[in-house]
C-alpha positions as semicolon CSV with decimal commas, in nm:
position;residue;x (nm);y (nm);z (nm)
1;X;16,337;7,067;5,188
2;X;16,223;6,728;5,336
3;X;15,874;6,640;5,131
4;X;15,656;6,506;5,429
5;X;15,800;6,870;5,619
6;X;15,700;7,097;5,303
7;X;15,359;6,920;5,234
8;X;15,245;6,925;5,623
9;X;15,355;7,295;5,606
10;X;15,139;7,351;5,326
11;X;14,825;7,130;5,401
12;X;14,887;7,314;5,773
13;X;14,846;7,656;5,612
14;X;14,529;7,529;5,406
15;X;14,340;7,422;5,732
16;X;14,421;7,745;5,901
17;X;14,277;7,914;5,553
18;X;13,961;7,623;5,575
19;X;13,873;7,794;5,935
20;X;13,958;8,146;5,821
21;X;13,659;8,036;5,507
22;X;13,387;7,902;5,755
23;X;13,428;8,187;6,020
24;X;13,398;8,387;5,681
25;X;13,045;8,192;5,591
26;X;12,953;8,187;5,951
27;X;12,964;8,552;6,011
28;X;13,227;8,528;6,260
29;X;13,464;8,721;6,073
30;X;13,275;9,055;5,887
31;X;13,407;9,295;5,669
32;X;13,456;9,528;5,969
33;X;13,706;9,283;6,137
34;X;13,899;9,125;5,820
35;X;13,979;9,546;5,806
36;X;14,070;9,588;6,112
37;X;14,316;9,249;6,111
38;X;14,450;9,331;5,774
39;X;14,541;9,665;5,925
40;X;14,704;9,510;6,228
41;X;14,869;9,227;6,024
42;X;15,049;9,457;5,790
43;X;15,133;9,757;5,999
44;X;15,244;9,516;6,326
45;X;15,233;9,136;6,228
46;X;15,459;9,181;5,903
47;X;15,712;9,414;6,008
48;X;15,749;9,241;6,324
49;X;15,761;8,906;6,182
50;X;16,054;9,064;5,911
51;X;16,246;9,221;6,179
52;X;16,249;8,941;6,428
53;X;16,433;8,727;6,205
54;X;16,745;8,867;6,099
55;X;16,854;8,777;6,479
56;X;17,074;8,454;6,328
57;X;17,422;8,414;6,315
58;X;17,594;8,483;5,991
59;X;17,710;8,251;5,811
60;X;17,912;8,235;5,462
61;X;17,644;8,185;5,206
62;X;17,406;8,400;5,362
63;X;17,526;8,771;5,156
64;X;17,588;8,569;4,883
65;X;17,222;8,463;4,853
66;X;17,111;8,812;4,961
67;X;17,272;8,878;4,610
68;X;17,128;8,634;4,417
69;X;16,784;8,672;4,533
70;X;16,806;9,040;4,452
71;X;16,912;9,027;4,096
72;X;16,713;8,704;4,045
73;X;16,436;8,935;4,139
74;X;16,484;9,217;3,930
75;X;16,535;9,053;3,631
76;X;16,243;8,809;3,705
77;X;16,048;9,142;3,717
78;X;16,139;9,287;3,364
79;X;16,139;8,909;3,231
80;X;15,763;8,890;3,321
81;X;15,629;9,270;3,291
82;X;15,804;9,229;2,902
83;X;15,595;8,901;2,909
84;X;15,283;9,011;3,042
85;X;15,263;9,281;2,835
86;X;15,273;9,113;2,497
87;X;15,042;8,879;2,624
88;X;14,811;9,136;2,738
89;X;14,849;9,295;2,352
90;X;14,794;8,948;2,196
91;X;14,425;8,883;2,394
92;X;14,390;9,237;2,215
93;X;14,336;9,426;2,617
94;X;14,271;9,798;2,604
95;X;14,307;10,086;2,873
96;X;14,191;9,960;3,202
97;X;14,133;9,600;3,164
98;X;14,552;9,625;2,987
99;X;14,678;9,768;3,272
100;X;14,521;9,549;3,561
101;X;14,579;9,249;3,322
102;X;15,001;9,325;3,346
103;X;14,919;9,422;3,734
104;X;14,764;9,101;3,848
105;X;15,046;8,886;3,647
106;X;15,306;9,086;3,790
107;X;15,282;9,184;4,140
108;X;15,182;8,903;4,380
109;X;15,156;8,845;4,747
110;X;15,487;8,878;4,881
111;X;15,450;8,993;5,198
112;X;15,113;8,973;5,306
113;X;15,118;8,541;5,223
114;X;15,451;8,486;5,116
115;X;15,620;8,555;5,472
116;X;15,397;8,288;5,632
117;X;15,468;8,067;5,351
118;X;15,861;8,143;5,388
119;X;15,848;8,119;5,772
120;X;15,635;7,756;5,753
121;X;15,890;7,589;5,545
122;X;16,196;7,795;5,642
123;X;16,143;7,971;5,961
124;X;16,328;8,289;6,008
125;X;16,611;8,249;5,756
126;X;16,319;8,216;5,517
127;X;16,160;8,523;5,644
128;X;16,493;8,716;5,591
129;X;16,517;8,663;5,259
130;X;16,132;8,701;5,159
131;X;16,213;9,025;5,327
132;X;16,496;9,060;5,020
133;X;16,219;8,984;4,735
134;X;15,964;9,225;4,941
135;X;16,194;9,552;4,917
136;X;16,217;9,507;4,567
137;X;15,833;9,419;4,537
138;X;15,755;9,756;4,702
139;X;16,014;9,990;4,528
140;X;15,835;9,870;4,219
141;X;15,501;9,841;4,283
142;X;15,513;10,197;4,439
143;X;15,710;10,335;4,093
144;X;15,615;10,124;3,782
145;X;15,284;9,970;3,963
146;X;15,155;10,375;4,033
147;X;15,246;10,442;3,652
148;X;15,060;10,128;3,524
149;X;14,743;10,282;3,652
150;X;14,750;10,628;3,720
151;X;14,677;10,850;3,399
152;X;14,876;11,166;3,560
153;X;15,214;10,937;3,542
154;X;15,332;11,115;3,902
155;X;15,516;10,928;4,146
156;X;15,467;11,005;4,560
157;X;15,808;10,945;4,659
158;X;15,657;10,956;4,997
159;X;15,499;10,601;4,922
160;X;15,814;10,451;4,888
161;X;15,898;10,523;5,231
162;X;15,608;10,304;5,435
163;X;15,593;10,016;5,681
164;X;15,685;9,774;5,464
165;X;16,014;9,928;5,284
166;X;16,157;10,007;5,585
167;X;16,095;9,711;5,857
168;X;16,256;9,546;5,501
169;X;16,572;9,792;5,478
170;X;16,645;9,762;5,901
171;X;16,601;9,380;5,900
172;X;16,863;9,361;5,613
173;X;17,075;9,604;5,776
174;X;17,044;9,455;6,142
175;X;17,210;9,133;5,992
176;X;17,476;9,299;5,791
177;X;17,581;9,474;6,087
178;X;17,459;9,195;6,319
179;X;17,302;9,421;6,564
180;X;17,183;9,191;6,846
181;X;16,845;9,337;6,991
182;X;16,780;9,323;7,371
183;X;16,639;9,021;7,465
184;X;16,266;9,177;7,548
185;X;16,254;9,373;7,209
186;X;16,340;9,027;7,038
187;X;16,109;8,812;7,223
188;X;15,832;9,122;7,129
189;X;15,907;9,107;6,815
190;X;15,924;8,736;6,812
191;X;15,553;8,682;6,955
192;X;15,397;8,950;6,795
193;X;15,576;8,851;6,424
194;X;15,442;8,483;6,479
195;X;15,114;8,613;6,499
196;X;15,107;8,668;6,109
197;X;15,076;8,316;6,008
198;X;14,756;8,213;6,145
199;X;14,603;8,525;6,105
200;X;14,707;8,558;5,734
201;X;14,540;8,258;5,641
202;X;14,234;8,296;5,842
203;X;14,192;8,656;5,674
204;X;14,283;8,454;5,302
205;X;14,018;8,231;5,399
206;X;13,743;8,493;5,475
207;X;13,840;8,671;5,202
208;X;13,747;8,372;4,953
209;X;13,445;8,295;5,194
210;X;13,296;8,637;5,062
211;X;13,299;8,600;4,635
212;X;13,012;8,446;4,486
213;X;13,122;8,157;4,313
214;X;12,897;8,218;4,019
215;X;13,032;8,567;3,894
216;X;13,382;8,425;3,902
217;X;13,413;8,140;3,647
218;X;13,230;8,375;3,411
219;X;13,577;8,575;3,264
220;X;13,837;8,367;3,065
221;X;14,139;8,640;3,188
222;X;14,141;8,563;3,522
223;X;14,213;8,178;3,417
224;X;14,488;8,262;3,174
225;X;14,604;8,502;3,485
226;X;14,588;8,238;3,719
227;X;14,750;8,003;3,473
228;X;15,084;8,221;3,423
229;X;15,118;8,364;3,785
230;X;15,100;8,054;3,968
231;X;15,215;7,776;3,718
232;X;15,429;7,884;3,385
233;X;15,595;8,143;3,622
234;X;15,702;7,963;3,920
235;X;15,815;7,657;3,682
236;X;15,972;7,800;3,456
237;X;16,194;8,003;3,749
238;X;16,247;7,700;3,912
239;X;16,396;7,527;3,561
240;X;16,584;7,863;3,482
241;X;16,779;7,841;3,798
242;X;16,880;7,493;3,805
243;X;17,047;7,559;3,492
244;X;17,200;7,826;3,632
245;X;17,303;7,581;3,910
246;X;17,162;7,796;4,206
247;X;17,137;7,664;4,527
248;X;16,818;7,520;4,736
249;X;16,765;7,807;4,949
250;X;16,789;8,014;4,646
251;X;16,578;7,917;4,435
252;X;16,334;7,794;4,681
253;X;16,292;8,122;4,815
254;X;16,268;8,261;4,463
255;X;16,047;7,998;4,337
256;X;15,802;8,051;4,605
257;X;15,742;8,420;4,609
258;X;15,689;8,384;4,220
259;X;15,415;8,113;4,315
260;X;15,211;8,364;4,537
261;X;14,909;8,478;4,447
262;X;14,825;8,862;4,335
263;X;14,828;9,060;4,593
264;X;14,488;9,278;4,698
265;X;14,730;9,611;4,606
266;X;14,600;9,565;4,230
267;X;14,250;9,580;4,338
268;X;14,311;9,913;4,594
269;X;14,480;10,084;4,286
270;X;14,229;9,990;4,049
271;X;13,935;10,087;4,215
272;X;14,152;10,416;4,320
273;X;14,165;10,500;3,931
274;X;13,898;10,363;3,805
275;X;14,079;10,122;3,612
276;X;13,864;9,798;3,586
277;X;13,827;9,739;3,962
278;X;13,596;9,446;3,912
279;X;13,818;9,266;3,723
280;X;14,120;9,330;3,926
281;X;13,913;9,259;4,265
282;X;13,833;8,884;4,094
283;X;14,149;8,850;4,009
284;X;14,303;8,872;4,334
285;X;14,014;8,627;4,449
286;X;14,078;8,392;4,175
287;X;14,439;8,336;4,215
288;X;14,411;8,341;4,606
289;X;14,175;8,051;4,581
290;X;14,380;7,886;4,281
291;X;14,670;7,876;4,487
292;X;14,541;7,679;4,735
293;X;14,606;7,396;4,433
294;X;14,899;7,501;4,247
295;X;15,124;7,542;4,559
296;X;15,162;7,182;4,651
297;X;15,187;7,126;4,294
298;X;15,497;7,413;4,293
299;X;15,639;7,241;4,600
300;X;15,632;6,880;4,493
301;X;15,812;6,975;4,141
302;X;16,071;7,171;4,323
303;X;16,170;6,882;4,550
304;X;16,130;6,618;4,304
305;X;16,242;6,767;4,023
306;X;16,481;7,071;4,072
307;X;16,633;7,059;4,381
308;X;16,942;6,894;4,461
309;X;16,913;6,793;4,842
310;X;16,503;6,747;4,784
């Protein structure tokens, strides 16, 4: 990862988020239309975007990495839900405000902005193995992520099976099989998946464009969220796997998606319970508009610091 490439990526994706912010302020985009593109993005743009690029030749070290981003994953998962939780106990958290705390630390944007984030700095290889990190992402946000907030403890099974779970489970299977497409599906799925970059950070950019400013800086967990999910997280993966003398795509990949945001999920499922849906709703906000900082600061550690061809 070349520095000048990764930081004109990422101060690309910013400017796209800087028009999403004043069409946001201006009107231009209303809460009508960020629902109606949100809707598009992740039921079209995302699944497209996933499934368009697993058409690349195989290679040696690609099912390796498949397997390292996988398990990296998983145990990244119980690492920080162990984590999150006895912070959450130590700030003294009860009920709602416990459970969204754990949520917001745990489950970040994955799909929704870490596919255009993959894709800027990676391009479809990237995407492929974002796709890796977003299976798991769902299983467990549809399993553990349900439990966290819902009092009843039941699990829809059903859930497990949407949009995102499977474009996830065909992409991975199209390469392992290397199932060429026809050339029109590809190039369909090719225009419509590029789509999803711009859009998602136009849509980010409303999104921020909406909070008043004032009603944010006012709770001291959203800064201690912020400050774990997009800093001690990401760094402290990034350190882990050097160690562990991973390769660059590796923990790239893995670096970034633990540097994404919270993803607006949290907020849906706590307003759907009842379970502190203001404070879940800011947090989402919060580290959206943090992250506009701490990536660059993610990316210029990782190639300065921790990778090898940097």
């Amino acid at each position: 990862m070349d520095l000048s490439i990764a930081m004109n990526q990422t101060l690309i994706l910013f400017i796209i988020i800087g028009m999403g912010y004043i069409s946001g302020k201006k009107g231009i985009l209303t809460e009508d239309v960020q629902k109606s593109l949100s809707t598009i993005l992740l039921n079209i743009g995302l699944p497209c975007l996933a499934l368009s690029s697993a058409n690349f030749q195989y290679s040696i070290e690609v099912l390796p990495n498949i397997i390292k981003i996988a398990s990296i994953t998983v145990i990244s998962y119980i690492v920080v839900i162990g984590s999150s939780m006895l912070l959450a106990k130590s700030l003294k958290l009860k009920n709602g405000a416990y459970n969204a705390f754990i949520s917001l630390i745990v489950f970040g944007n994955v799909g929704f902005m870490g596919y255009p984030v993959a894709f800027a700095f990676f391009k479809e290889i990237g995407v492929f193995y974002a796709s890796v990190a977003n299976l798991i992402f769902t299983l467990l946000l549809w399993t553990y992520g349900l439990l966290l907030y819902d009092t009843q403890k039941k699990i829809d099974v059903k859930k497990l099976f949407n949009i995102g779970t499977l474009s996830s489970v065909v992409t991975i299977l199209l390469f392992l099989f290397q199932i060429k497409l026809p050339y029109v599906i590809q190039t369909a799925l090719d225009l419509t998946g590029k789509m999803t970059v711009p859009i998602s950070c136009i849509l980010i950019g409303a999104m921020i464009a909406g909070v008043h400013i004032n009603k944010l800086f006012k709770d001291s967990r959203v800064f201690i969220i912020s400050f774990v999910k997009l800093l001690v997280i990401p760094i402290a993966t990034a350190f882990i796997l050097k160690f562990l003398n991973m390769n660059d795509m590796v923990i790239s990949i893995c670096v970034l998606m633990a540097a994404m945001p919270s993803a607006a999920t949290n907020a849906i499922f706590a307003k759907q319970y009842n379970s502190e849906p203001e404070f879940a709703s800011i947090g989402v906000f919060m580290t959206t508009l943090f992250s506009i900082m701490t990536l660059p600061i993610i990316v210029y550690i990782l190639i300065n610091f921790v990778l090898q061809n940097g």
